[in-house]
N, CA and C of each residue as an Amber inpcrd file, in Angstrom:
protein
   360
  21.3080000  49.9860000  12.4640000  22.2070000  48.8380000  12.5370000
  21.7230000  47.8530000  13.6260000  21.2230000  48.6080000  14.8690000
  20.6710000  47.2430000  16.0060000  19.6190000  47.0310000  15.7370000
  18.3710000  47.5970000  15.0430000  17.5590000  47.1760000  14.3980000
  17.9050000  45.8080000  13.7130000  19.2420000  45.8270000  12.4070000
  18.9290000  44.9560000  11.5520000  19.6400000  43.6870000  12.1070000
  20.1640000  43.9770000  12.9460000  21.1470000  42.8400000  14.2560000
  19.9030000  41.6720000  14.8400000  18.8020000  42.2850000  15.3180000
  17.6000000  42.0220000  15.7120000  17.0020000  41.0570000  15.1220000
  16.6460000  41.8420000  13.6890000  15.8820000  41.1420000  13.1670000
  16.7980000  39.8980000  12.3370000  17.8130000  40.0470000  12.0830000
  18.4390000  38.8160000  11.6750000  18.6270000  37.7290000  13.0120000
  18.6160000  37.9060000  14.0310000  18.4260000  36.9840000  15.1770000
  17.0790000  36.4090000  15.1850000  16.5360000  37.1020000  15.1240000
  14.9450000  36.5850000  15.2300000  14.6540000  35.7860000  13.8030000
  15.0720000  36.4040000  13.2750000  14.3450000  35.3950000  11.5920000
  15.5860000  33.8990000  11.9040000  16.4390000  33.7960000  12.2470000
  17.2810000  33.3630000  12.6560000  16.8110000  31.7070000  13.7000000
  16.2460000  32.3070000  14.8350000  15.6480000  31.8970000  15.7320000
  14.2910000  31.6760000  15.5540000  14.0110000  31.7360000  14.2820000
  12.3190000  30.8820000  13.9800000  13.1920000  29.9740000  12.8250000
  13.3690000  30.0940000  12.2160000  14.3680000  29.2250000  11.5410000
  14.5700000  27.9510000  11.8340000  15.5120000  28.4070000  13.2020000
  16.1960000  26.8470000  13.8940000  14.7520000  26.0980000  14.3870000
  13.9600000  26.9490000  15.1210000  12.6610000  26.5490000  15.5730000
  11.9380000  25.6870000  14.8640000  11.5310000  26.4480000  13.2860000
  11.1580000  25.3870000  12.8880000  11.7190000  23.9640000  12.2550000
  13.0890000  24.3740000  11.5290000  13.4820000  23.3080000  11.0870000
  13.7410000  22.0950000  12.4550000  13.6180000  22.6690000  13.9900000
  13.3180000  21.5040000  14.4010000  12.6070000  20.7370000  14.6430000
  11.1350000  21.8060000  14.9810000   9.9100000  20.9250000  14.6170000
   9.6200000  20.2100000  13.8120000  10.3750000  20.6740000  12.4380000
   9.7060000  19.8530000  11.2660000  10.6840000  18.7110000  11.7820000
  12.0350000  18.6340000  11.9290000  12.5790000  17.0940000  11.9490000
  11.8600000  16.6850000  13.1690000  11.5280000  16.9520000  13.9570000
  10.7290000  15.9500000  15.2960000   9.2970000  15.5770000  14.8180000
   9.2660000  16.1090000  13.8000000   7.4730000  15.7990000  13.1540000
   7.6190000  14.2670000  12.2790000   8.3510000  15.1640000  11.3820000
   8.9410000  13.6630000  10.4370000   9.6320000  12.5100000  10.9360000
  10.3350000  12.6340000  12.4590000  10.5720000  11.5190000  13.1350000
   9.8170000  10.4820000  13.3130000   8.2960000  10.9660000  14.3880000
   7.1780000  10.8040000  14.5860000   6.9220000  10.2450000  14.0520000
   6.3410000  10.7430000  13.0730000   5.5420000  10.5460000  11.9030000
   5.8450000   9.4720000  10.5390000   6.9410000   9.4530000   9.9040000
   7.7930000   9.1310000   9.3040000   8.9940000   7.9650000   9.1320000
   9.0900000   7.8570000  10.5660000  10.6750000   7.0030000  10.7250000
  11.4270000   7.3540000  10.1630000  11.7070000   8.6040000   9.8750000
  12.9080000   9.2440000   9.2360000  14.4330000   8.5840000  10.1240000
  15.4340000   8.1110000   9.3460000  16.7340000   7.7250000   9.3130000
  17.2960000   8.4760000  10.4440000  17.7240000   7.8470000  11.2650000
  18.8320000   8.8490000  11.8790000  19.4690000   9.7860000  12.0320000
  20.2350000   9.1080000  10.6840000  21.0800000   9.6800000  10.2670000
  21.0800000  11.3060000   9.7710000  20.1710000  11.5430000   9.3750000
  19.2870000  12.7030000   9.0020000  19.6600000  14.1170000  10.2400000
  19.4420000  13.3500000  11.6790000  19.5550000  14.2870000  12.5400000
  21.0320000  14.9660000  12.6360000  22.0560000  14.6870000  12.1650000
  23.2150000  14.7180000  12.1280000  23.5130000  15.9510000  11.5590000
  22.2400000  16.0070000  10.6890000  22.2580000  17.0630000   9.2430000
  21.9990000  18.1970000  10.0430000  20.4950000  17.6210000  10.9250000
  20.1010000  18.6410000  11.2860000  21.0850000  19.4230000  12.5470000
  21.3480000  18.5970000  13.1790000  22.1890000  19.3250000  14.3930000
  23.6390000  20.1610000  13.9000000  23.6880000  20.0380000  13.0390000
  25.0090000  21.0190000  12.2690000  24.1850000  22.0190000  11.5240000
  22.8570000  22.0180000  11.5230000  22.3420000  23.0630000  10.5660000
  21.3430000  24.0070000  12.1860000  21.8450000  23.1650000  13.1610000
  20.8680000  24.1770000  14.2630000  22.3610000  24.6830000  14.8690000
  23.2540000  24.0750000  14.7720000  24.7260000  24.4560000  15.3720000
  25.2840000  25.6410000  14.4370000  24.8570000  25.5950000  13.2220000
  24.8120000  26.9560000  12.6960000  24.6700000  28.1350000  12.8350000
  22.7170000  28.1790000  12.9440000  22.4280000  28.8530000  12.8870000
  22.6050000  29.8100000  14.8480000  22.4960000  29.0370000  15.9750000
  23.1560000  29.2680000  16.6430000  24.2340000  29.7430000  17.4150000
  24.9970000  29.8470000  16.3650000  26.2290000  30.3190000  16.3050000
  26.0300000  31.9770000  15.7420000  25.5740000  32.0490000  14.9550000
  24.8740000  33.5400000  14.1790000  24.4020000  34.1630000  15.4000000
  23.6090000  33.4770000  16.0770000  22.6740000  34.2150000  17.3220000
  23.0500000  34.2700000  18.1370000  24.1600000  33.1040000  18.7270000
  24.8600000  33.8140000  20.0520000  25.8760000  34.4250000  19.7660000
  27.2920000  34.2580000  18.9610000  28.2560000  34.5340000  18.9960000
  28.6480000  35.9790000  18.1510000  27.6130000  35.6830000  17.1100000
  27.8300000  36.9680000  15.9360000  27.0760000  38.5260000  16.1800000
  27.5310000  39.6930000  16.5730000  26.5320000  40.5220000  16.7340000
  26.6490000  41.8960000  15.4340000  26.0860000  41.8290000  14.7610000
  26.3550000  42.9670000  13.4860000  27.2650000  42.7340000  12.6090000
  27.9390000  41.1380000  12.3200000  29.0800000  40.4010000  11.7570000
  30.3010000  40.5930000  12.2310000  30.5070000  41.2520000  13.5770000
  31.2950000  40.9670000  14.5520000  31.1900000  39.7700000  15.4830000
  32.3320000  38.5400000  15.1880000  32.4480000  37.7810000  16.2370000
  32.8150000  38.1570000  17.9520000  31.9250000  38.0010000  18.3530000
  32.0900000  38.1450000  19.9760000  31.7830000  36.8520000  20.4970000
  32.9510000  35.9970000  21.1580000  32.9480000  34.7690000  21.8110000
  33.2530000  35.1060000  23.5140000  32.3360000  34.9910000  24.6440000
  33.0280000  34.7850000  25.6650000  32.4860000  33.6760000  26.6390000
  32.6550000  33.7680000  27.7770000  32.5120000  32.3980000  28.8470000
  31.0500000  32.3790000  28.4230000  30.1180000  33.3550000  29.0780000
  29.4440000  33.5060000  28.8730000  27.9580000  33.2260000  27.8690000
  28.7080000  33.5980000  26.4970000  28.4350000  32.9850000  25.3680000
  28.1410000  31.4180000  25.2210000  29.1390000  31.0710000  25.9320000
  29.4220000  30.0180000  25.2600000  28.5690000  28.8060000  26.5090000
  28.4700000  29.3930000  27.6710000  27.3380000  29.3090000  28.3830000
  26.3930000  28.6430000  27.6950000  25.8950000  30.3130000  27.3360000
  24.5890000  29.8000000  26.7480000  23.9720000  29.0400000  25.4530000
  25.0300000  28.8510000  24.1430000  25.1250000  28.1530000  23.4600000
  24.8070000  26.8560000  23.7150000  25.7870000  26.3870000  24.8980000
  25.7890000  24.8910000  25.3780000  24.4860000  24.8990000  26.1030000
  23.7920000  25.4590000  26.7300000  22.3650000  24.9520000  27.2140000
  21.5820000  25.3330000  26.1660000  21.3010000  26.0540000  25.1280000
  20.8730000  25.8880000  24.2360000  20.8190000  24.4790000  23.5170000
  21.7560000  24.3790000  23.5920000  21.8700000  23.1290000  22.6940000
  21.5520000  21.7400000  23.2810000  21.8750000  21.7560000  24.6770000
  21.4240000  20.7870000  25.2580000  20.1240000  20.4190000  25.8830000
  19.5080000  21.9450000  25.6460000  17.6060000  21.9950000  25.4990000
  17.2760000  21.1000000  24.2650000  17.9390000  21.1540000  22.9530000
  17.7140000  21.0970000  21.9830000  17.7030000  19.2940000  21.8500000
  18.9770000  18.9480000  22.2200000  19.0280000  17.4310000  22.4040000
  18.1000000  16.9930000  23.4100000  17.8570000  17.3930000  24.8830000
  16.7560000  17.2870000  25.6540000  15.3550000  17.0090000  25.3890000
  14.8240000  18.0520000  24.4010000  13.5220000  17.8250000  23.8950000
  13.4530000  16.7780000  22.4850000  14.3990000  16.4800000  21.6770000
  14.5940000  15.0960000  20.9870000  14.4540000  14.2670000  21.3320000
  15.4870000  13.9050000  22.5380000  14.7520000  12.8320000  23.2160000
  13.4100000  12.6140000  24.0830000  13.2400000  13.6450000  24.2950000
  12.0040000  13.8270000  24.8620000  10.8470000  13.4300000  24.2030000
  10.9870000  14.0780000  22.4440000   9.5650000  13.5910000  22.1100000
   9.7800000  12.2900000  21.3110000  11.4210000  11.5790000  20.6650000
  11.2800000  10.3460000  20.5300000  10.8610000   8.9460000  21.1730000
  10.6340000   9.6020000  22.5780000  10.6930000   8.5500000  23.8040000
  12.2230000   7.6530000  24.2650000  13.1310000   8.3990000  24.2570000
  14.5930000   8.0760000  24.5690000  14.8110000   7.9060000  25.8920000
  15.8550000   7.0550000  26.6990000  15.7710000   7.5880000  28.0070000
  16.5700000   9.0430000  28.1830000  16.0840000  10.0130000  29.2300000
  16.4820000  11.1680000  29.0860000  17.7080000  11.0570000  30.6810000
  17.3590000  10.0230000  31.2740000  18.4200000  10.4630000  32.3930000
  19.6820000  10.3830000  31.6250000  20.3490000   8.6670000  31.7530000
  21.7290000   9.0330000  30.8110000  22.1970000  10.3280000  30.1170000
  21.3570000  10.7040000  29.2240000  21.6910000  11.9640000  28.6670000
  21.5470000  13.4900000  29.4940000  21.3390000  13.6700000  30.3480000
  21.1470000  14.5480000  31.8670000  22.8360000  14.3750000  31.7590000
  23.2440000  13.0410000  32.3380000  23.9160000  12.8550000  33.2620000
  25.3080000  13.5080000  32.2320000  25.4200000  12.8310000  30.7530000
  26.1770000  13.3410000  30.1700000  26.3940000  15.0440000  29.3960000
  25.3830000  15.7170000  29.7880000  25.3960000  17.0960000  29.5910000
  26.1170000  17.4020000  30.7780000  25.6910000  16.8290000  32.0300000
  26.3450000  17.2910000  33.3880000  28.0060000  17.4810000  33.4270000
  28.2040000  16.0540000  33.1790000  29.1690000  15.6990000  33.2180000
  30.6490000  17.0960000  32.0810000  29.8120000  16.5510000  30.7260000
  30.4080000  17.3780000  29.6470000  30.9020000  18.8440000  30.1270000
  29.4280000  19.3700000  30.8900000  29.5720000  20.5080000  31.0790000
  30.6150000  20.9540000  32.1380000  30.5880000  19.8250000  33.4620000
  31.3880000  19.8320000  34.4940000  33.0420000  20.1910000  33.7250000
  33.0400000  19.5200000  33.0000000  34.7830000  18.9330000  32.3270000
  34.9940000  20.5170000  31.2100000  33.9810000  20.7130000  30.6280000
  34.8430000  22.2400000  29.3900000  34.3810000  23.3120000  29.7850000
  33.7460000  23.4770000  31.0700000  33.5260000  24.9270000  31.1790000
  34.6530000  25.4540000  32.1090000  35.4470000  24.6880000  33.2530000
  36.3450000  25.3860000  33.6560000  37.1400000  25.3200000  32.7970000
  37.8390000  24.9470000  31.7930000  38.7670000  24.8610000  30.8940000
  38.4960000  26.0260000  29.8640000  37.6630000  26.3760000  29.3670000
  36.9100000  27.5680000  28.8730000  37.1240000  28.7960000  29.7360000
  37.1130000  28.4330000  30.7050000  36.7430000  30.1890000  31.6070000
  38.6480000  30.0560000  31.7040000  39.4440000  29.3850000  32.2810000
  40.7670000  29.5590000  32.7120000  41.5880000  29.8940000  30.8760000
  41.0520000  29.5860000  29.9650000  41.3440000  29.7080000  28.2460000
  41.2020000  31.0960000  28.2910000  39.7430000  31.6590000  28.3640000
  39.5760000  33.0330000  27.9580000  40.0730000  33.6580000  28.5420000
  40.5440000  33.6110000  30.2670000  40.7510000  34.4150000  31.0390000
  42.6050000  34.4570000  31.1020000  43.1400000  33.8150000  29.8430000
  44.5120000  33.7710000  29.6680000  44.4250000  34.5850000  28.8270000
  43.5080000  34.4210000  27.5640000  43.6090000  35.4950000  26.1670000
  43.3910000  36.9500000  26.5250000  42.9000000  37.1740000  27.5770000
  42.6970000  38.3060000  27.7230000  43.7450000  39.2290000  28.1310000
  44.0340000  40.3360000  27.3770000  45.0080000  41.1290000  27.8360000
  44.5300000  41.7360000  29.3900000  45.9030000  42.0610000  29.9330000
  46.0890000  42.4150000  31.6670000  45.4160000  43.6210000  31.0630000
  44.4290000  44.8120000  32.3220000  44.3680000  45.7850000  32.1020000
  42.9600000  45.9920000  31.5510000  42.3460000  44.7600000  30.8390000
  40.9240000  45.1670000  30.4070000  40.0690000  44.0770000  31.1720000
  38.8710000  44.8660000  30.7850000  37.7580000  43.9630000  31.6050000
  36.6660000  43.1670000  30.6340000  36.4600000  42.4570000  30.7400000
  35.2050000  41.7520000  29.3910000  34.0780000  41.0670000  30.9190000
């Protein structure tokens, strides 16, 4: 069973990999539409979700998690702009910011759901 946990993360995580290379290729390359990325960032917000949150088709969500999701993802927007030639501070500043504002709101959320008595 953690075997096949594994390997569905990993096939998982070349996946998102490539389908982002390929859209940063065809950007490049292409002038592919915008609009397009929209597609893609709900199809990397997907698969993401499988890899952090899901373990053996058990949902497991915690602070933690959700941590790392969000810098995941904001690697992900990071290096977009990075190789479109975007400015990257503004967008720094608004990951900062974002992050400043829902992660204590997140940790004081989970740490209500949690029943008295256990530890996560």
């Amino acid at each position: 069973m953690q075997r096949r946990v594994v390997v569905e993360k990993v096939t998982d995580a070349i996946l998102a990999v490539v389908i982002f290379l390929i859209y940063i290729y065809a950007s490049l390359a292409y002038s592919i539409n915008q609009v397009f990325w929209l597609l893609i960032i709900v199809l990397l917000g997907l698969l993401l979700t499988r890899i952090v949150f899901i373990d053996g088709g058990e949902r497991r969500i915690t602070f933690a998690r959700s941590v790392v999701f969000y810098l995941i993802v904001a690697m992900i927007v990071l290096l977009r702009y990075l190789a479109l030639g975007y400015p990257v501070v503004p967008l720094l500043r608004g990951i900062v910011l974002v992050g400043i504002v829902a992660f204590p709101i997140l940790y004081i959320w989970e740490r209500r759901s949690v029943p008295r008595g256990t530890d996560r």
